[in-house]
C-alpha positions in Angstrom: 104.8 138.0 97.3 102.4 139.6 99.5 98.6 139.1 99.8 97.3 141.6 97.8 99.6 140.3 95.1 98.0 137.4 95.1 94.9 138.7 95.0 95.8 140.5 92.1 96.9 137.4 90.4 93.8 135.8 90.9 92.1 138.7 89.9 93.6 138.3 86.7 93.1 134.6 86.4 89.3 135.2 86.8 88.8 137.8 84.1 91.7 135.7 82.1 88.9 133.0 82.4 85.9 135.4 82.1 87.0 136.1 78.8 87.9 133.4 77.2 84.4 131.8 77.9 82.9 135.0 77.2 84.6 136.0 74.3 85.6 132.5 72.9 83.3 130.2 74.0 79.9 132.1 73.4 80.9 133.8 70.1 81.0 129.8 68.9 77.8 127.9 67.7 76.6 125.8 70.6 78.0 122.4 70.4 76.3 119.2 70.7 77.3 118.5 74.5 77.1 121.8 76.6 79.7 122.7 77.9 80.7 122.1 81.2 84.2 121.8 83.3 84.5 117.8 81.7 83.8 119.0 78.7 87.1 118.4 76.4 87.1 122.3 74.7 87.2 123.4 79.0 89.4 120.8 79.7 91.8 121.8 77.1 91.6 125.8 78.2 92.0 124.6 81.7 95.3 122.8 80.7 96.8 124.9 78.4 96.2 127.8 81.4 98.1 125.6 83.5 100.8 125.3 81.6 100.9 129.1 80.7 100.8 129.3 84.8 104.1 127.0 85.2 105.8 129.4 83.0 104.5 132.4 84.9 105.0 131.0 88.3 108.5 130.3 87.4 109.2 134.1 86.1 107.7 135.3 89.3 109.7 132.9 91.2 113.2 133.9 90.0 112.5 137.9 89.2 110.3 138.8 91.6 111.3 136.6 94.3 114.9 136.4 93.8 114.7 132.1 94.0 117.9 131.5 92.1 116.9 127.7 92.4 113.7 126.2 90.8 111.4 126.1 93.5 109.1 123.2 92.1 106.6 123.8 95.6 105.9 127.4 94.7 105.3 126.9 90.6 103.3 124.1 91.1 101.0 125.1 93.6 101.1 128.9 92.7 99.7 127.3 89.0 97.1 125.0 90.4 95.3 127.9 92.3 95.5 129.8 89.3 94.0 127.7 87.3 91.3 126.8 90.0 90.4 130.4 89.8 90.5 130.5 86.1 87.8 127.8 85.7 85.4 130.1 87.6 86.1 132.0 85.5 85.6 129.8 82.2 82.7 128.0 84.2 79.8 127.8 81.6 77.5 126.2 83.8 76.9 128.3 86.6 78.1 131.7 88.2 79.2 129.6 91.1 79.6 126.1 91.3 76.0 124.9 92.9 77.1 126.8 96.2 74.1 126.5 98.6 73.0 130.4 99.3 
């Protein structure tokens, strides 16, 4: 994969994230505890993302990258950025993580 494919793919995590908080999260009644990234609604959308990710990291492994073997490096760490760009995405708290401007 080249660079701009992964910057598509994260691309697509973000606004995969984006949404769900946007069009999930703040359609719901405001729960007791705000959300935040510990939060156990988050968590869950972070985790079930990751998992979704294994699956897609794999498929983009052996299709688009012709690994005929399963190349554990690549899924796993392909997911886990993924789904570290997907909770900016699904961040409720802030637009960027306390960041100092």
């Amino acid at each position: 994969m080249s660079f701009f494919s992964y910057v598509i793919l994260g691309g697509l995590s973000y606004v995969a994230g984006w949404a769900v908080r946007h069009y999930i999260l703040n359609k719901k009644p405001a729960p007791e505890q705000p959300y935040g990234l510990k939060h156990p609604v988050i968590l869950g959308y972070l985790g079930g993302f990751f998992i979704v990710m294994l699956v897609v990291s794999w498929l983009i492994g052996r299709y688009l990258l012709g690994h005929m073997s399963l190349d554990l490096p690549f899924i796993i760490v392909n997911s886990l950025v993924a789904t570290f760009v997907y909770s900016f995405g699904l961040n409720p708290e802030n637009n960027n993580y306390n960041v100092p401007h």
